[in-house]
Steps between C-alpha positions, in 0.01 A plus 500: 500500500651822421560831707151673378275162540684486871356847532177467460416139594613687864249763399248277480465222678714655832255783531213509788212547269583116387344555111759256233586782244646284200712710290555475146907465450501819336332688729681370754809631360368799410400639855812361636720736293306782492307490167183651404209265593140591382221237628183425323171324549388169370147579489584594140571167414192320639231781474590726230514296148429136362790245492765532330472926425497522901890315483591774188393778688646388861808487279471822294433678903795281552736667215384831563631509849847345372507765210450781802822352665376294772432088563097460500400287793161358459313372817273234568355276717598111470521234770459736807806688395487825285725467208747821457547447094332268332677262253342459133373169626307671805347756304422243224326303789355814652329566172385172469342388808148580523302658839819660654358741702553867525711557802512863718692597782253349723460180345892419515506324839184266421602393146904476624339295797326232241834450321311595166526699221410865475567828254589818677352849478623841538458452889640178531758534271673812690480287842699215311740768321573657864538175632747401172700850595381622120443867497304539187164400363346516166107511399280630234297627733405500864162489668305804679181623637210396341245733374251500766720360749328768738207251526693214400844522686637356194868590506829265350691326778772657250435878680585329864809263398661800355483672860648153681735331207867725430500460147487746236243445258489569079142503345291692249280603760129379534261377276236783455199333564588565896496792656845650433450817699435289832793299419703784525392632797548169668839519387566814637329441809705219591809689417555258176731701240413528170725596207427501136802418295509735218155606488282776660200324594418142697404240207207318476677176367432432148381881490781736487358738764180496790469833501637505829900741558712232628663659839835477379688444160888406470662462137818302619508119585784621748297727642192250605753274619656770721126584644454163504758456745476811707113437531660159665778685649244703689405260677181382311431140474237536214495499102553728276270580179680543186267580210581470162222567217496207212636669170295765278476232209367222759238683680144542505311805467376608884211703430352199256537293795357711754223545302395134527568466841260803577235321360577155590472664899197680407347147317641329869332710652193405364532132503603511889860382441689610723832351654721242372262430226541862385880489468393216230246678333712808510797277288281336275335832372908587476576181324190561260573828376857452423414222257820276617712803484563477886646136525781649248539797718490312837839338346638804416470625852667192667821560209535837575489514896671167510812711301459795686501309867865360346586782443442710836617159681852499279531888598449380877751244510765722347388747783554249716846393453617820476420530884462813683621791330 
């Protein structure tokens, strides 16, 4: 066993918390010299797209984060141990194995208890990244307050692991059909920075912009990685938000969408739905009006943050071993 396997099989299975983190060998060697390491969620692979496009776009996410300049560590849930990198063969098994469920942060000590399988979230996959020691993680988008939430109490269990997990966190925002205004406040309220890289406003994922100013903007991977780790430095043991709108050529026109989702609340309204069961309606009216446009620009989203989150992470790890200055 080499120096960086050594490492982190101490990591692991020495710590108190007792969870079997199985790195991949490149990972492995990765965090234990200091290279850029961006994590990412499985949930792609088993809930996004049919076998085998799910294993050619885990491995275009995959590519992206190598062509940033970092190693892409993809998490999951196998045996009661939480895989740090999966091997071709895991995510070719990942995308082939039907009913693995969904796992959140919460979930993680019941499925990890039954020794089964499971495919991480944004929640779950920044407790396993923390746990790994990996300081950056990529998504097309993260989850918010629901419209309606104010009778519903619908908000992600993304919003609260970004207050508990210290990991910095590279997305194209939130989907518009929740309330992006509300998500921002949460944010703020619970002291959660945001920063858009290169862009004014905070994105609406496959829509360039919500509307919304994004509190901060910084034009420099170097300098999110230096407020990345100053926000740490502070003393903060919470994400980050990096936000990073999907190219002009990729996106989808905002107001169109808006449009629909106006009257897809007002028809919900009508019809009682209310709830989970509006989220749904709320995407399918999405999915309708975009005529199959949005599957193409739901990939374009995971390329581009996936790149940008290697890109931020490689600036980091050069911060890093400069050392203090």
């Amino acid at each position: 066993m080499n120096a960086a396997n050594k490492t982190l099989q101490a990591r692991s299975n020495g710590a108190p918390h007792g969870i079997e983190l199985v790195f991949a060998d490149e990972v492995a060697e990765a965090l234990a010299t200091g290279q850029a390491v961006v994590a990412l969620e499985s949930n792609v692979i088993t809930h996004g797209l049919d076998y085998p496009d799910n294993v050619a776009t885990s491995r275009r996410v995959e590519a992206a984060v190598r062509r940033g300049g970092a190693v892409p560590a993809t998490i999951g849930i196998e045996d009661g141990r939480i895989l740090i990198g999966m091997s071709e063969a895991s995510i070719d098994r990942f995308a082939q194995t039907p009913g693995i469920p969904k796992v959140s942060s919460r979930d993680l000590p019941f499925v990890l208890a039954q020794g089964g399988m499971g495919a991480t979230t944004v929640a779950s996959s920044l407790v396993a990244a923390e746990l790994a020691g990996i300081a950056y993680f990529a998504s097309a988008g993260i989850g918010g307050v629901h419209r309606g939430a104010a009778q519903s109490m619908d908000i992600s269990s993304d919003l609260i692991q970004f207050t508990r997990s210290k990991v910095a966190v590279v997305c194209a925002g939130a989907k518009n059909i929740l309330d992006l205004g509300l998500t921002l406040e949460f944010l703020e309220t619970h002291c959660v920075p945001v920063v858009s890289y290169q862009f004014d406003d905070f994105p609406a994922f496959y829509c360039r912009s919500s509307g919304h100013a994004s509190p901060h903007r910084l034009d420099a991977p170097e300098q999110i990685a230096r407020a990345v780790a100053m926000h740490w430095a502070l003393g903060n043991h919470s994400s980050l938000l990096i936000t990073s709108p999907t190219r002009e050529e990729d996106a989808i026109d905002g107001a169109a969408i808006e449009a629909v989702i106006a009257r897809a609340v007002l028809a919900a309204e009508q019809d009682g739905i209310r709830g989970n069961a509006l989220t749904k309606h709320l995407m399918r009216a999405v999915d309708r009006v975009t005529d199959g446009r949005s599957a193409k620009a739901n990939m374009a989203v995971l390329i581009n943050t996936a790149e940008v989150a290697g890109r931020i992470a490689a600036a980091h790890a050069t911060l890093r071993a400069k050392g203090p200055a």
